[in-house]
N, CA, C and O atoms as a Maestro MAE file, in Angstrom:
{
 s_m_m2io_version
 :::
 2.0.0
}

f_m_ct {
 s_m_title
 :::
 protein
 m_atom[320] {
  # First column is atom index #
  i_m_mmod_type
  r_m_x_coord
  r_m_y_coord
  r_m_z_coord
  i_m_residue_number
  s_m_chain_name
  s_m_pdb_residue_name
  s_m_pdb_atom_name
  i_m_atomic_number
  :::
  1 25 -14.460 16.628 -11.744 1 A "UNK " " N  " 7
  2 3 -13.184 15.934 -11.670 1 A "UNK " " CA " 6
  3 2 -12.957 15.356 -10.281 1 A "UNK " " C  " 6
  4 15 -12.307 14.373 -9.928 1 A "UNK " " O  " 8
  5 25 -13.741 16.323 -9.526 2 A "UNK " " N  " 7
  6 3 -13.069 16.089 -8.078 2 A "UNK " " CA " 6
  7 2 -13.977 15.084 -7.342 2 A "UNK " " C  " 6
  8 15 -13.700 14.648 -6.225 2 A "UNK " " O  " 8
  9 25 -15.163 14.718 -8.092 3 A "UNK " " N  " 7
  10 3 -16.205 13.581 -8.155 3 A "UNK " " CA " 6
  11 2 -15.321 11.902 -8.630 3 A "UNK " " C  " 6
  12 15 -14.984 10.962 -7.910 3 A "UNK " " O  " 8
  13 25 -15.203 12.090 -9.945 4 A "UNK " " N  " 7
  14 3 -14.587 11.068 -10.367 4 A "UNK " " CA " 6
  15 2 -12.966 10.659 -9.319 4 A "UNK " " C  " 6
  16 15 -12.914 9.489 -8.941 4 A "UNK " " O  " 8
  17 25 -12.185 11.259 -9.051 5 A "UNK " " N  " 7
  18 3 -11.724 10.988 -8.361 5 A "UNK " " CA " 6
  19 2 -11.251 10.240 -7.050 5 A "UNK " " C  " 6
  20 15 -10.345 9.525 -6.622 5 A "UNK " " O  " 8
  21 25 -12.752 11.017 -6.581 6 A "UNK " " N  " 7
  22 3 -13.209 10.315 -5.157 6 A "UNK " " CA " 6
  23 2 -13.643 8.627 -5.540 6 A "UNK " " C  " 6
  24 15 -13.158 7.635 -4.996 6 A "UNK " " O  " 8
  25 25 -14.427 8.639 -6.353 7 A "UNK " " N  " 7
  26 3 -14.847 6.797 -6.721 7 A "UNK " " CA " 6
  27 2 -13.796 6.528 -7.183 7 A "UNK " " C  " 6
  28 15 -13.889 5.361 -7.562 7 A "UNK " " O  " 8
  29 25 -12.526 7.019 -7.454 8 A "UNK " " N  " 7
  30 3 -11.133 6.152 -7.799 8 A "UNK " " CA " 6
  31 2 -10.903 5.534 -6.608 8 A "UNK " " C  " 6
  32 15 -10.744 4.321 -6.472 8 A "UNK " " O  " 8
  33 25 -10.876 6.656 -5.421 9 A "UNK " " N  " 7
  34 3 -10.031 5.799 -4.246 9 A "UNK " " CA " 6
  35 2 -10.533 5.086 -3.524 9 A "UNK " " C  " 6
  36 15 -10.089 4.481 -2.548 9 A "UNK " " O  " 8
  37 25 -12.531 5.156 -4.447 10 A "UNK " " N  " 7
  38 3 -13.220 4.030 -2.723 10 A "UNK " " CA " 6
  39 2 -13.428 2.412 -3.686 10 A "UNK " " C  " 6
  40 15 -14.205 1.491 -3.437 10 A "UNK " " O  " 8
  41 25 -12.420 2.534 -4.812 11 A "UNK " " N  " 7
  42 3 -12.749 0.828 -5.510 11 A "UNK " " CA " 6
  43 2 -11.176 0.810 -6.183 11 A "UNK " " C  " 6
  44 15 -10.614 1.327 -7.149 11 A "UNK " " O  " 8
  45 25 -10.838 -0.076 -5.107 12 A "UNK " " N  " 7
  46 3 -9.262 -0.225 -4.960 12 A "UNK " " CA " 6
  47 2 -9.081 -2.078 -5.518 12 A "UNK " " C  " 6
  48 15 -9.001 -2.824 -4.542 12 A "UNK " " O  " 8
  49 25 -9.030 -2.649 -6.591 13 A "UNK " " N  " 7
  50 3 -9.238 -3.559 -7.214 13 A "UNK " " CA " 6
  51 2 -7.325 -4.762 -6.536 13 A "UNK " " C  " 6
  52 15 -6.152 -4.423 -6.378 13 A "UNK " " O  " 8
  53 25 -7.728 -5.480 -6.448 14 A "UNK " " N  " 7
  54 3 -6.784 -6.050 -5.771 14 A "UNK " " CA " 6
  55 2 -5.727 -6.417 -7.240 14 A "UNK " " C  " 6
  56 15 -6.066 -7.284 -8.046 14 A "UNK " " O  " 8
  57 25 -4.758 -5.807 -7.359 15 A "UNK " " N  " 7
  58 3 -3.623 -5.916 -8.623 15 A "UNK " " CA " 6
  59 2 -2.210 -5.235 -8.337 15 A "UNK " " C  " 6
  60 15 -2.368 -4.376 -7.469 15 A "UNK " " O  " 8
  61 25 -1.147 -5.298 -8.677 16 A "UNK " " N  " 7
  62 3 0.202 -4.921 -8.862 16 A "UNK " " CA " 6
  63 2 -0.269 -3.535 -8.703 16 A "UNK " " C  " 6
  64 15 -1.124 -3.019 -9.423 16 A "UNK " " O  " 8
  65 25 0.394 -2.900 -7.620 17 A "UNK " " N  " 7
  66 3 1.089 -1.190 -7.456 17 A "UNK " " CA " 6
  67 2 1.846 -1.005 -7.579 17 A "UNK " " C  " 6
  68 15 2.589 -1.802 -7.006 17 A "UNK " " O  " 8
  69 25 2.718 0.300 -8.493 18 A "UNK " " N  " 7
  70 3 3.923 0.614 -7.804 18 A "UNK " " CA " 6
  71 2 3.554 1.391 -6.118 18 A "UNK " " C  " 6
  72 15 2.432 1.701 -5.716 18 A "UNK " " O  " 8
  73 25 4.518 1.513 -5.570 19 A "UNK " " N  " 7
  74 3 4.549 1.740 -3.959 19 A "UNK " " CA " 6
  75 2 4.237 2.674 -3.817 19 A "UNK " " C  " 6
  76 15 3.454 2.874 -2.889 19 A "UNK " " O  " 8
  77 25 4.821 4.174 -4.949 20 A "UNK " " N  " 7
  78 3 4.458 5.277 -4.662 20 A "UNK " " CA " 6
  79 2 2.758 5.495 -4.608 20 A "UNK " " C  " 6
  80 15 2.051 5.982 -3.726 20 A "UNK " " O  " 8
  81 25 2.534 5.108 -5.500 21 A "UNK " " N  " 7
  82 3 0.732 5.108 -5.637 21 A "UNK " " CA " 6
  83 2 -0.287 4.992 -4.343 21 A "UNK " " C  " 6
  84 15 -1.204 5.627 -3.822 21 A "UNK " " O  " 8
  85 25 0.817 3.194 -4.075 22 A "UNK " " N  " 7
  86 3 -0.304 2.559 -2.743 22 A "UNK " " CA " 6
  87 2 -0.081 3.539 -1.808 22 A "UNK " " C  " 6
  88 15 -1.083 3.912 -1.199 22 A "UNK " " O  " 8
  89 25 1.124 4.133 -1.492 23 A "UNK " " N  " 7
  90 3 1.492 5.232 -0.637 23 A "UNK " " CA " 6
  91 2 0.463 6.452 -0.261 23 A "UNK " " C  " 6
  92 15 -0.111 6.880 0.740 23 A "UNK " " O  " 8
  93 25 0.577 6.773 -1.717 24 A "UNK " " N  " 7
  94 3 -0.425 8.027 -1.442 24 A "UNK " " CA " 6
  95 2 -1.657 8.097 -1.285 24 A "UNK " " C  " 6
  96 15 -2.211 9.136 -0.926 24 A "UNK " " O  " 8
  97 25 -2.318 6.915 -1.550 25 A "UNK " " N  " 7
  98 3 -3.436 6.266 -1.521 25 A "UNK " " CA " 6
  99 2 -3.873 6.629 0.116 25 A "UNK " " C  " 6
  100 15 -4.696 7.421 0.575 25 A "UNK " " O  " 8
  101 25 -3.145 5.890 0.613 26 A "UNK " " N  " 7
  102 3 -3.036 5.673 2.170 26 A "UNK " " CA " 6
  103 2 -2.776 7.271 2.703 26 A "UNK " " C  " 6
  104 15 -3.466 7.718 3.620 26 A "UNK " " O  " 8
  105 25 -1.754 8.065 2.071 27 A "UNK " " N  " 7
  106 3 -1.452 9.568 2.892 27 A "UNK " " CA " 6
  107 2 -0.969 10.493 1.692 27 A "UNK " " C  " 6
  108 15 0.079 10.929 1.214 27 A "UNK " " O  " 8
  109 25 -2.804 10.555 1.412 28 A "UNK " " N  " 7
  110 3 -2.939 12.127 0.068 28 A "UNK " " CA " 6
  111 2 -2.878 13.002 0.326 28 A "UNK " " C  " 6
  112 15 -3.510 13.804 -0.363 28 A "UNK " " O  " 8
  113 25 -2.203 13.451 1.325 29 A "UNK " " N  " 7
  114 3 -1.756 14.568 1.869 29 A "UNK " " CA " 6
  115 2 -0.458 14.546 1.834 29 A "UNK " " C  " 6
  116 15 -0.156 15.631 1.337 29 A "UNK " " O  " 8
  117 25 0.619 13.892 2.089 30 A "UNK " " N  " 7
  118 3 1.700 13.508 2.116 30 A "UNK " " CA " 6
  119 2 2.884 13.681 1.089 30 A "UNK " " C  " 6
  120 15 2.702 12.735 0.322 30 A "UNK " " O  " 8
  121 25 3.866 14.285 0.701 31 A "UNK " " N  " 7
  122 3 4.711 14.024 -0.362 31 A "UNK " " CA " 6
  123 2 4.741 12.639 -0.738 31 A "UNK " " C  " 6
  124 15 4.122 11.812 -0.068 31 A "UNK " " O  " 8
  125 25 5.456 12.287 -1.828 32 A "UNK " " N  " 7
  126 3 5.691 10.833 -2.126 32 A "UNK " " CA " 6
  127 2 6.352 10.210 -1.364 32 A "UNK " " C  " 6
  128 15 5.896 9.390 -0.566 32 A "UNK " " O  " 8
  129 25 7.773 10.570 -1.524 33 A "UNK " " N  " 7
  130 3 8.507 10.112 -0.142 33 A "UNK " " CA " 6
  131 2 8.171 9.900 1.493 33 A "UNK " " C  " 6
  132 15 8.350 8.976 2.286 33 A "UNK " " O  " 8
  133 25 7.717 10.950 1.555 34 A "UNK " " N  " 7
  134 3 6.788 10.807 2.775 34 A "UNK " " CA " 6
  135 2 5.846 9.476 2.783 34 A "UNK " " C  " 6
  136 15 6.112 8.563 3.564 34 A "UNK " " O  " 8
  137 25 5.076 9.418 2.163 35 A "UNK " " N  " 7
  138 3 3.808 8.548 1.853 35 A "UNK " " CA " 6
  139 2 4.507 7.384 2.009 35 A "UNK " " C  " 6
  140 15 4.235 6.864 3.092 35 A "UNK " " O  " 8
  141 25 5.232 6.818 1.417 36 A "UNK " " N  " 7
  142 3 6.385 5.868 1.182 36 A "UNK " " CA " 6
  143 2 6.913 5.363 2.713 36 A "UNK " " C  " 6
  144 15 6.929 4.175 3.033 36 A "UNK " " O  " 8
  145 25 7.274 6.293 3.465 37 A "UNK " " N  " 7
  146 3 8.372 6.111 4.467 37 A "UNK " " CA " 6
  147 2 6.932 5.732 5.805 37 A "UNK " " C  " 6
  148 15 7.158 5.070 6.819 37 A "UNK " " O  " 8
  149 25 5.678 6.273 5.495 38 A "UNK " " N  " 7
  150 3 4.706 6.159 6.707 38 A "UNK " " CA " 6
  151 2 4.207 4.772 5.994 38 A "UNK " " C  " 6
  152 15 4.318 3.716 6.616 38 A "UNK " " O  " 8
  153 25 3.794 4.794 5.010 39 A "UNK " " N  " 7
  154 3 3.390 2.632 4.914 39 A "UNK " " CA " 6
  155 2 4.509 1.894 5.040 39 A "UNK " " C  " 6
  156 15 4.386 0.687 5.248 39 A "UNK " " O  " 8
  157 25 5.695 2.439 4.946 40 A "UNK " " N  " 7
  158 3 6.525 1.386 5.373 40 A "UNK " " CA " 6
  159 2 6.618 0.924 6.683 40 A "UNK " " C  " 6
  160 15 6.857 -0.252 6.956 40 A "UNK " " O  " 8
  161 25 6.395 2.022 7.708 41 A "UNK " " N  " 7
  162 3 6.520 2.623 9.360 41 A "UNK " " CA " 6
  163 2 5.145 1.470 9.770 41 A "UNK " " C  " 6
  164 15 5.050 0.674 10.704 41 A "UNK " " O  " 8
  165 25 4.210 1.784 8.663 42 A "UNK " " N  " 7
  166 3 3.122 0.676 9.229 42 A "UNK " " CA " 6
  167 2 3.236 -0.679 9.181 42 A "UNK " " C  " 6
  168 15 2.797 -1.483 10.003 42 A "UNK " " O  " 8
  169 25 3.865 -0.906 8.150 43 A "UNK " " N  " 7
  170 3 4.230 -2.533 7.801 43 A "UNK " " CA " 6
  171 2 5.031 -2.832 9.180 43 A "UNK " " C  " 6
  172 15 4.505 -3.688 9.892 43 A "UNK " " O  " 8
  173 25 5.889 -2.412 9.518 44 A "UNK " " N  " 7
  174 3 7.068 -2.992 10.154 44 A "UNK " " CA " 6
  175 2 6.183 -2.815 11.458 44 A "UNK " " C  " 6
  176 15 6.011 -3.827 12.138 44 A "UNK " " O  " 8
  177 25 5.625 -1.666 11.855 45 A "UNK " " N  " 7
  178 3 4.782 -1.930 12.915 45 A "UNK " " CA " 6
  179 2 3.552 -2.387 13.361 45 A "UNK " " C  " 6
  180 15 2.905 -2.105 14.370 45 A "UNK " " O  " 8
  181 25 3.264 -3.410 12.105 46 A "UNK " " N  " 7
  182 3 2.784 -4.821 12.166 46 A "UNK " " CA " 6
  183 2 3.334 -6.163 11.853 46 A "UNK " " C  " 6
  184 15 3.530 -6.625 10.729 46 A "UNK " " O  " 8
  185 25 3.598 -6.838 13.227 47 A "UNK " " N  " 7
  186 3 4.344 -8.099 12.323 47 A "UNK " " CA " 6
  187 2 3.851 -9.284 11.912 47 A "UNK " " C  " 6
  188 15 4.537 -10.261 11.613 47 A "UNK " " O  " 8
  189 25 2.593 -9.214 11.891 48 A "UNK " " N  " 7
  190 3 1.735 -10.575 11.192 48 A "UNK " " CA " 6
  191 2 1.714 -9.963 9.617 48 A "UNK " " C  " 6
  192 15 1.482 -10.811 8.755 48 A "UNK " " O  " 8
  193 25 1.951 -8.464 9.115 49 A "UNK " " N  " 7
  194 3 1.741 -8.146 8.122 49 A "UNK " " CA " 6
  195 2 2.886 -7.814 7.492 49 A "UNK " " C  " 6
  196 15 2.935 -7.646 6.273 49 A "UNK " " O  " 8
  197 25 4.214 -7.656 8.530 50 A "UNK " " N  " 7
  198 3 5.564 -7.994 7.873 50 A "UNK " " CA " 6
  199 2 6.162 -9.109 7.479 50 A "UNK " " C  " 6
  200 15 6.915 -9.229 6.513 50 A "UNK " " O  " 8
  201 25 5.618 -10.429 8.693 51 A "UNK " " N  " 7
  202 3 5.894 -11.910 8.164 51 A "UNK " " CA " 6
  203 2 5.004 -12.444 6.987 51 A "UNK " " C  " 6
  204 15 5.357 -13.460 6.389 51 A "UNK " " O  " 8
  205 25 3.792 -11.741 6.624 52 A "UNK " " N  " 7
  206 3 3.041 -12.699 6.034 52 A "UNK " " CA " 6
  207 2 3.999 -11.804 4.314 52 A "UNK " " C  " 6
  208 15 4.240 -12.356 3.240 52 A "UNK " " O  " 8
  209 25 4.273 -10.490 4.691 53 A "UNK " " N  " 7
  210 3 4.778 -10.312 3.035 53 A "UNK " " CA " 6
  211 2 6.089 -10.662 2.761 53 A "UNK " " C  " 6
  212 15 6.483 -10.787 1.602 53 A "UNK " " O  " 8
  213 25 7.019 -10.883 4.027 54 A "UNK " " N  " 7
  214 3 8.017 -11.157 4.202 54 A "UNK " " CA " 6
  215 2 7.859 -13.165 3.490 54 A "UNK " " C  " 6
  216 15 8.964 -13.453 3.030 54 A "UNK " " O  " 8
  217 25 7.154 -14.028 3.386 55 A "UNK " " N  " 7
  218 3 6.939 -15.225 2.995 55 A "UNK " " CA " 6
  219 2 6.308 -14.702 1.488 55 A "UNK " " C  " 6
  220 15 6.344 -15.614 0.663 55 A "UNK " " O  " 8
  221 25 5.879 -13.737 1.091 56 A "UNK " " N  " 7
  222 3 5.498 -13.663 -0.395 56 A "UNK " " CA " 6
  223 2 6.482 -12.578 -1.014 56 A "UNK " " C  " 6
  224 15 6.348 -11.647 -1.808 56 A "UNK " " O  " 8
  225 25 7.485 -13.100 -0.318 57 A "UNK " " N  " 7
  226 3 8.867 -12.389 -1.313 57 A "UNK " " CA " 6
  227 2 9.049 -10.867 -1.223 57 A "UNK " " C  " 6
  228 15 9.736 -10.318 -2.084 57 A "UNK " " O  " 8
  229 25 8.667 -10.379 -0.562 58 A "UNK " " N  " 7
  230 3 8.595 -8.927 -0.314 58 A "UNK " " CA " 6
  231 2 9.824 -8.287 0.283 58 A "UNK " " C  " 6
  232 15 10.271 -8.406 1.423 58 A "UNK " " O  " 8
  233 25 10.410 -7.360 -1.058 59 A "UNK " " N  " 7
  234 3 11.525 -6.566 -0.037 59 A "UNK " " CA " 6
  235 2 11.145 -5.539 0.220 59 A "UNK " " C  " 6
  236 15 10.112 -4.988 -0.160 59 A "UNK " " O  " 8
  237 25 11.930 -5.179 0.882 60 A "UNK " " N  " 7
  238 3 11.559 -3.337 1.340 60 A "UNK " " CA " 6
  239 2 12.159 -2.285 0.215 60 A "UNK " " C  " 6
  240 15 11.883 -1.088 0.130 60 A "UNK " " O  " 8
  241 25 12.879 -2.899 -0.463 61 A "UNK " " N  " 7
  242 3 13.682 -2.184 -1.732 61 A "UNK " " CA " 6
  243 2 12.468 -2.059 -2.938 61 A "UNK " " C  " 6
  244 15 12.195 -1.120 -3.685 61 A "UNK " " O  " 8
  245 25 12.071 -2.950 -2.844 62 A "UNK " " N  " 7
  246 3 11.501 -3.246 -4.420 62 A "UNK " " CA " 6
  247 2 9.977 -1.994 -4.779 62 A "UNK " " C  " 6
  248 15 9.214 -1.572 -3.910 62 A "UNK " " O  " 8
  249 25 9.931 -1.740 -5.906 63 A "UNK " " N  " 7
  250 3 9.163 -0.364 -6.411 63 A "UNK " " CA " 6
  251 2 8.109 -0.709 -6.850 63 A "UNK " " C  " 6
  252 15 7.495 -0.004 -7.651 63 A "UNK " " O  " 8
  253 25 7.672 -1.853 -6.429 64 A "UNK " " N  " 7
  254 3 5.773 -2.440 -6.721 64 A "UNK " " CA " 6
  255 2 5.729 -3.571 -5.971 64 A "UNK " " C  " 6
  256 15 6.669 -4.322 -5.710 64 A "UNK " " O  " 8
  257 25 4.342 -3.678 -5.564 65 A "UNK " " N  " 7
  258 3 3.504 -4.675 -4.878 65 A "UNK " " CA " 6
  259 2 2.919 -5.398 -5.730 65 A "UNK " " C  " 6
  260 15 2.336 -4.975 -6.728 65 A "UNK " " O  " 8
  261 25 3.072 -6.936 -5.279 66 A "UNK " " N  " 7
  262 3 2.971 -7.847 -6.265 66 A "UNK " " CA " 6
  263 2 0.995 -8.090 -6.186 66 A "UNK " " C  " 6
  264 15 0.476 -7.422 -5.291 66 A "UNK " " O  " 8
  265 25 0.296 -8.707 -6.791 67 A "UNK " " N  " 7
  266 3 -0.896 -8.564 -6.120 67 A "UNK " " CA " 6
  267 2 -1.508 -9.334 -5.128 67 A "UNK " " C  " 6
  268 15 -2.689 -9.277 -4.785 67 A "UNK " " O  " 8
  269 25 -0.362 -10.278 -4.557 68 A "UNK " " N  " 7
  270 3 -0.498 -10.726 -3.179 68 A "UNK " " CA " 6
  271 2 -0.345 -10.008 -2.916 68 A "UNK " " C  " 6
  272 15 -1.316 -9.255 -2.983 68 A "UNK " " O  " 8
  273 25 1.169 -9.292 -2.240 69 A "UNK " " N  " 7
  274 3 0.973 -8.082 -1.262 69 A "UNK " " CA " 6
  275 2 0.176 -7.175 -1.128 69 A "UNK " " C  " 6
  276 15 0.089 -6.534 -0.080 69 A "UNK " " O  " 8
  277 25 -0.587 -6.950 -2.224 70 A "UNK " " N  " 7
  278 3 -1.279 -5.903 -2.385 70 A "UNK " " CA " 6
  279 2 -2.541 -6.541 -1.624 70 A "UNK " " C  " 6
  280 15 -3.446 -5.831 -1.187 70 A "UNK " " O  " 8
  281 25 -2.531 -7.543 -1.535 71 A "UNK " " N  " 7
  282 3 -3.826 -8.475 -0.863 71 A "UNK " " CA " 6
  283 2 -3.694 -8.537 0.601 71 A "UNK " " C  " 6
  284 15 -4.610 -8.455 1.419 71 A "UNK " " O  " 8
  285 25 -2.407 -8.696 0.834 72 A "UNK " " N  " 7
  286 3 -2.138 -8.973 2.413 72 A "UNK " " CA " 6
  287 2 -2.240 -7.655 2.965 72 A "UNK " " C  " 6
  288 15 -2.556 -7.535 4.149 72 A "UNK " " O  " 8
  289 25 -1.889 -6.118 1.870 73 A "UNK " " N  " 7
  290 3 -2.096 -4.852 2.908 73 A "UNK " " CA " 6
  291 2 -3.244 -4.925 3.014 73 A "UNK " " C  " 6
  292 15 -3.566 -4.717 4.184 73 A "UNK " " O  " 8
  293 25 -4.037 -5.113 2.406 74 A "UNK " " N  " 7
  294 3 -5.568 -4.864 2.061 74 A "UNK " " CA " 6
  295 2 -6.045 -5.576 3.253 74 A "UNK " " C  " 6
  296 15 -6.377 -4.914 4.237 74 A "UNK " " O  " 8
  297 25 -6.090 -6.435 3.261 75 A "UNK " " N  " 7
  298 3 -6.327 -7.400 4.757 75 A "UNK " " CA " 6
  299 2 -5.906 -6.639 5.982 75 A "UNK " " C  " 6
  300 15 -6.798 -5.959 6.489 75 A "UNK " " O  " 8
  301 25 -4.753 -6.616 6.547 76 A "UNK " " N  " 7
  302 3 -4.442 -6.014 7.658 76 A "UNK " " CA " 6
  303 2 -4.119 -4.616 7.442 76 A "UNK " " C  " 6
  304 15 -3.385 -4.144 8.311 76 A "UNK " " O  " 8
  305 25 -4.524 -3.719 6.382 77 A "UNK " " N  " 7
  306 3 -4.828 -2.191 7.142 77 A "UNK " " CA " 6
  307 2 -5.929 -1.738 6.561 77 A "UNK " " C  " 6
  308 15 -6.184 -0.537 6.652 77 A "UNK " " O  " 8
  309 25 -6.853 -2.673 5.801 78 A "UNK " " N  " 7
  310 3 -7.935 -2.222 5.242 78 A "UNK " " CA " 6
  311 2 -7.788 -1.603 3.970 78 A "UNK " " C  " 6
  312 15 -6.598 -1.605 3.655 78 A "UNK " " O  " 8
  313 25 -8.618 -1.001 2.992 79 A "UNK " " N  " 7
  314 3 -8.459 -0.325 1.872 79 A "UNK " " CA " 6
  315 2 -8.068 1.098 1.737 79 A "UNK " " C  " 6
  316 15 -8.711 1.866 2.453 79 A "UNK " " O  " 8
  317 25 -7.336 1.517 1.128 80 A "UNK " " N  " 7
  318 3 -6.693 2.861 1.660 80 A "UNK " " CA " 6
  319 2 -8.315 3.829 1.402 80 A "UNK " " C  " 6
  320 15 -8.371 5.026 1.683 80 A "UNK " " O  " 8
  :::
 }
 m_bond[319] {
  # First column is bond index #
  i_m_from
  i_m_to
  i_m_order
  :::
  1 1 2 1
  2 2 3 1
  3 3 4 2
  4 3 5 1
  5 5 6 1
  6 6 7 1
  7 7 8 2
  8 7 9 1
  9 9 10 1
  10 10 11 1
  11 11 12 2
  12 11 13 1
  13 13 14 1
  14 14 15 1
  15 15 16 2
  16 15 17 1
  17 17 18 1
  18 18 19 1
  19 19 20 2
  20 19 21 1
  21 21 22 1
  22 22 23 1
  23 23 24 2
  24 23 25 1
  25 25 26 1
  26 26 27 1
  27 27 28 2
  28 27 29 1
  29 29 30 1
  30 30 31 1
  31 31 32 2
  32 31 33 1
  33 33 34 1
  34 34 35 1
  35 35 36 2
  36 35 37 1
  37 37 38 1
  38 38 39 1
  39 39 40 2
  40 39 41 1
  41 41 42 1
  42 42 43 1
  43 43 44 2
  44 43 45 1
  45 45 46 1
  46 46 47 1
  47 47 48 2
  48 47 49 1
  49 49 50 1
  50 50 51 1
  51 51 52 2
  52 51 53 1
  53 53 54 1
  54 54 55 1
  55 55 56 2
  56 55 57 1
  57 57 58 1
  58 58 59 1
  59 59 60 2
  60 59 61 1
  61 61 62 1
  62 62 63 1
  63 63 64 2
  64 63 65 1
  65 65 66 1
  66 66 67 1
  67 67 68 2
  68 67 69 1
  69 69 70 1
  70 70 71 1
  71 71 72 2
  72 71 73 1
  73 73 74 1
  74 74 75 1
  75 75 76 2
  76 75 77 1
  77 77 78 1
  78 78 79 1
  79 79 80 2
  80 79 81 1
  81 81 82 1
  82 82 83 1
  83 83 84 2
  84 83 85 1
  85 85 86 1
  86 86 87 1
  87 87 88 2
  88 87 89 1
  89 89 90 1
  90 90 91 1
  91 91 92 2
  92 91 93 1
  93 93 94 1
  94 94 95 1
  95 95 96 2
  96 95 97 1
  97 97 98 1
  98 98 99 1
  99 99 100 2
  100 99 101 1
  101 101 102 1
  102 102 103 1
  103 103 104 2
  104 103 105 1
  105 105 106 1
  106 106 107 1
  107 107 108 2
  108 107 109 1
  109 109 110 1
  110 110 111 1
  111 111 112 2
  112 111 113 1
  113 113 114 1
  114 114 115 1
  115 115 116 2
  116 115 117 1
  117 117 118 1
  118 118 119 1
  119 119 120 2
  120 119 121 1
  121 121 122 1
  122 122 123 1
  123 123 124 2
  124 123 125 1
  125 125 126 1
  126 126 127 1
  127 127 128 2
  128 127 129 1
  129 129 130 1
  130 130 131 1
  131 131 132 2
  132 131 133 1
  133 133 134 1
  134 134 135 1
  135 135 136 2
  136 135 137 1
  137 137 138 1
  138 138 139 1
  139 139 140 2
  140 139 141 1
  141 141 142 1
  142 142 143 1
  143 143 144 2
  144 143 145 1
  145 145 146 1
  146 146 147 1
  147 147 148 2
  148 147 149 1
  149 149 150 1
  150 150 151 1
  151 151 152 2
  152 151 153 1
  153 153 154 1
  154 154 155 1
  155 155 156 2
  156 155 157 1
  157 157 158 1
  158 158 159 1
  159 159 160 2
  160 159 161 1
  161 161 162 1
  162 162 163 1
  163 163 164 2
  164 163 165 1
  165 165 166 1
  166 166 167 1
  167 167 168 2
  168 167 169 1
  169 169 170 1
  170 170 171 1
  171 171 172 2
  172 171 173 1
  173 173 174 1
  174 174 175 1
  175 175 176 2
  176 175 177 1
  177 177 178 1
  178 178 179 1
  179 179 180 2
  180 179 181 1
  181 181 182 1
  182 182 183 1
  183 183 184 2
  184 183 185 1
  185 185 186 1
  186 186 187 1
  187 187 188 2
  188 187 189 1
  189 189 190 1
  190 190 191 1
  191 191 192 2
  192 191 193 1
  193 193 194 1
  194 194 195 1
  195 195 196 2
  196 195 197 1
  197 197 198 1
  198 198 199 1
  199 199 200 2
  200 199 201 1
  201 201 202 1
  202 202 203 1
  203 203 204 2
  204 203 205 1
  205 205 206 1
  206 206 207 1
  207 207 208 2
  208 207 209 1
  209 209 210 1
  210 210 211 1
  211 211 212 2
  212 211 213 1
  213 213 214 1
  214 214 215 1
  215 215 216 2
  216 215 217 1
  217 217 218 1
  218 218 219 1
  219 219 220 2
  220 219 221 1
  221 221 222 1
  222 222 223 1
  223 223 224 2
  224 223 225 1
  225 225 226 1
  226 226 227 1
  227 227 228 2
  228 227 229 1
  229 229 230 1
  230 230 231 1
  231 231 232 2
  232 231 233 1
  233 233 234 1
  234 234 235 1
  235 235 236 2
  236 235 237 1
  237 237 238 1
  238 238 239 1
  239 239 240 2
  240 239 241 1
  241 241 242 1
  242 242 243 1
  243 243 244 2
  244 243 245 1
  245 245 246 1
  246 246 247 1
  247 247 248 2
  248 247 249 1
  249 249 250 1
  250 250 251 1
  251 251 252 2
  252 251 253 1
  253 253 254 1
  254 254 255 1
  255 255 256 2
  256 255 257 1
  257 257 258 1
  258 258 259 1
  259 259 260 2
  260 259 261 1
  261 261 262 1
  262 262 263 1
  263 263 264 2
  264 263 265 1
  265 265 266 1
  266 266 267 1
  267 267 268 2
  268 267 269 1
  269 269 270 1
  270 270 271 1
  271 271 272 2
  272 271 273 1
  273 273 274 1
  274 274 275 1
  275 275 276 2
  276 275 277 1
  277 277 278 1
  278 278 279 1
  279 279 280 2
  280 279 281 1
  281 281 282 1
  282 282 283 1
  283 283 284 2
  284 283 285 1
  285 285 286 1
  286 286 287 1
  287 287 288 2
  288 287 289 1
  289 289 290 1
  290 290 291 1
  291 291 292 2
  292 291 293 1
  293 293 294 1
  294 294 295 1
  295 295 296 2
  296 295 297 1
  297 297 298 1
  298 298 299 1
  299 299 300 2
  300 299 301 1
  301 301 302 1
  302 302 303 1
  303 303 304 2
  304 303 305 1
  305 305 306 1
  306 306 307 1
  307 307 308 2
  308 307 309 1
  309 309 310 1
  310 310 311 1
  311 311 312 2
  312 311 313 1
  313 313 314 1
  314 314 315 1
  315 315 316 2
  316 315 317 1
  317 317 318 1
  318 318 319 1
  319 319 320 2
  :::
 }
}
């Protein structure tokens, strides 16, 4: 199980997340909320990667990544 798993998180297909997911993706260690509140902490403390999602409609409210955004994290923080 703990095989299959691992090849879940190293082929990360560029498509719609909800946030909690991409979250934990990024900090599987992390509660949800937690996970949540540290990719957000990263976004904002990048701002080529806050303006570029900030122009593809991106709020900070909203409960999924569209699969641009999901393209633009992928770009500037790499694949979780």
């Amino acid at each position: 199980m703990n095989y299959l798993l691992n090849i879940f998180y190293l082929m990360w297909p560029v498509q719609s997340y909800n946030k909690f997911a991409l979250s934990l993706a990024y900090f599987p260690d992390s509660s949800c909320r937690t996970a949540i509140r540290h990719l957000n902490r990263w976004i904002q403390n990048n701002p080529d990667l806050s303006d570029a999602l900030e122009k593809s409609g991106y709020n900070k409210m909203q409960h999924h990544f569209t699969a641009r955004q999901t393209a633009l994290i992928f770009e500037y923080l790499g694949e979780p």
